[in-house]
C-alpha positions in Angstrom: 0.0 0.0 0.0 1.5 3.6 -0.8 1.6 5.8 1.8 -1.2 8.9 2.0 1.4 11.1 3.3 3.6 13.0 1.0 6.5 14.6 2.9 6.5 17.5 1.1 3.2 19.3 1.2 1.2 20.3 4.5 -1.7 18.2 4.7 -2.9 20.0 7.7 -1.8 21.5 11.1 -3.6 21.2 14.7 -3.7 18.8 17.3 -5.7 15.3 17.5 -6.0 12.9 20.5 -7.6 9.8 20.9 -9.6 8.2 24.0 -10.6 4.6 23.6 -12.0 2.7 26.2 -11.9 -0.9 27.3 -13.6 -2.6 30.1 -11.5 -6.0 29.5 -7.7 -5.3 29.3 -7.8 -4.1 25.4 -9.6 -6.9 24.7 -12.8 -5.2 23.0 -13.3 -1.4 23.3 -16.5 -0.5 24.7 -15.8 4.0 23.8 -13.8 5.7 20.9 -13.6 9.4 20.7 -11.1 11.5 18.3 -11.0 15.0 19.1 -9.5 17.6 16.3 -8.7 20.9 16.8 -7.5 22.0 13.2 -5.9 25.2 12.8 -5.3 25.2 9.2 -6.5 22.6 6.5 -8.1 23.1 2.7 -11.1 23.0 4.5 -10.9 25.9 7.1 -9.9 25.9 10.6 -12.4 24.4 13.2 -12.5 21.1 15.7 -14.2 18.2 15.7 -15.5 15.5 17.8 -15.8 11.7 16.7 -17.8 9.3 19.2 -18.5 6.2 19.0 -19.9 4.8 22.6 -21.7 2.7 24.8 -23.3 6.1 26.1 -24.7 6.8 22.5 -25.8 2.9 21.9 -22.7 2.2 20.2 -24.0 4.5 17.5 -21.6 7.4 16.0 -22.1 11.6 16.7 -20.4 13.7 15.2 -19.7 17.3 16.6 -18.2 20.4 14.9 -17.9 24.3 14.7 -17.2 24.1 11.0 -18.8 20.8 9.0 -16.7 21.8 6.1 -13.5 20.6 8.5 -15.2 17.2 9.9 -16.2 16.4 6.3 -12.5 16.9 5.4 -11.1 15.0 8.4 -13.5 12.3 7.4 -12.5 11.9 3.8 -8.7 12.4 4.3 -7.9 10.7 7.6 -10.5 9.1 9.5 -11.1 6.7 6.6 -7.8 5.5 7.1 -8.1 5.2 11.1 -11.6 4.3 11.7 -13.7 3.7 8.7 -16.9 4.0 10.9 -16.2 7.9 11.9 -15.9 8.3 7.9 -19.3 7.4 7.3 -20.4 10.8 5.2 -24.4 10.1 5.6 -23.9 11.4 9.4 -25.0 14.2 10.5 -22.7 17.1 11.7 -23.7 18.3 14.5 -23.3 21.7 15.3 -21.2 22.2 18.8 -19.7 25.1 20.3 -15.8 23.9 21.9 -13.8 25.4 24.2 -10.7 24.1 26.7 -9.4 25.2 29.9 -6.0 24.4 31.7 -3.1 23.3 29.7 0.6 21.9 29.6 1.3 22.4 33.0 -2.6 21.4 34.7 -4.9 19.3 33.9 -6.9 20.6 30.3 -10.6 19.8 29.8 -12.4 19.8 26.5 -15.8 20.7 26.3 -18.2 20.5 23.6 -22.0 21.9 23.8 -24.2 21.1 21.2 -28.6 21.6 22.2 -28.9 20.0 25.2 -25.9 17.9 24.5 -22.6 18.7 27.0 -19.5 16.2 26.6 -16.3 16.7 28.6 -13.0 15.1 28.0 -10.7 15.3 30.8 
């Protein structure tokens, strides 16, 4: 298989990080969030939540501030991580993100979307 990555052009800059939860030793994993804060892409800048969990029925949401950037992040790299958060017939919904602490204390994420709050901590 050839590599997506080309070396020399930017595909994108920001930050992603991963929770996956298991509740037998790695065995299975019961929780899977990706979290993207994009700073620059083709698409825009914007974040984006993935989640795939025993919360939401095993069923996957989708949050974002700009759809244009989870529709990218989709297509170009969660297709190659975990086809199921690439599914394009999923709703985007719209969520409003913000983080507090950092590098040196604990951060939190937070996404609000309706009546919808998710924290990552």
């Amino acid at each position: 298989m050839t590599s997506p990555v080309d070396p020399n052009a930017v595909l994108m800059t920001g930050e992603n990080s991963f929770i996956r939860l298991s509740p037998d030793g790695g065995k299975t994993q019961s929780d899977r969030v990706s979290h993207w804060r994009v700073l620059w892409c083709p698409a825009g800048a914007g974040h984006a939540l993935f989640l795939k969990s025993e919360l939401t029925d095993d069923a996957v949401r989708i949050y974002s501030d700009n759809a244009a950037v989870a529709r990218w992040l989709q297509k170009e790299i969660e297709s190659l991580l975990f086809p199921a958060f690439a599914d394009a017939s999923l709703p985007v919904v719209r969520g409003e993100f913000t983080r507090s602490g950092g590098a040196d204390a604990t951060a939190t994420e937070r996404v609000l979307a309706g009546d919808t709050r998710i924290e990552l901590a």
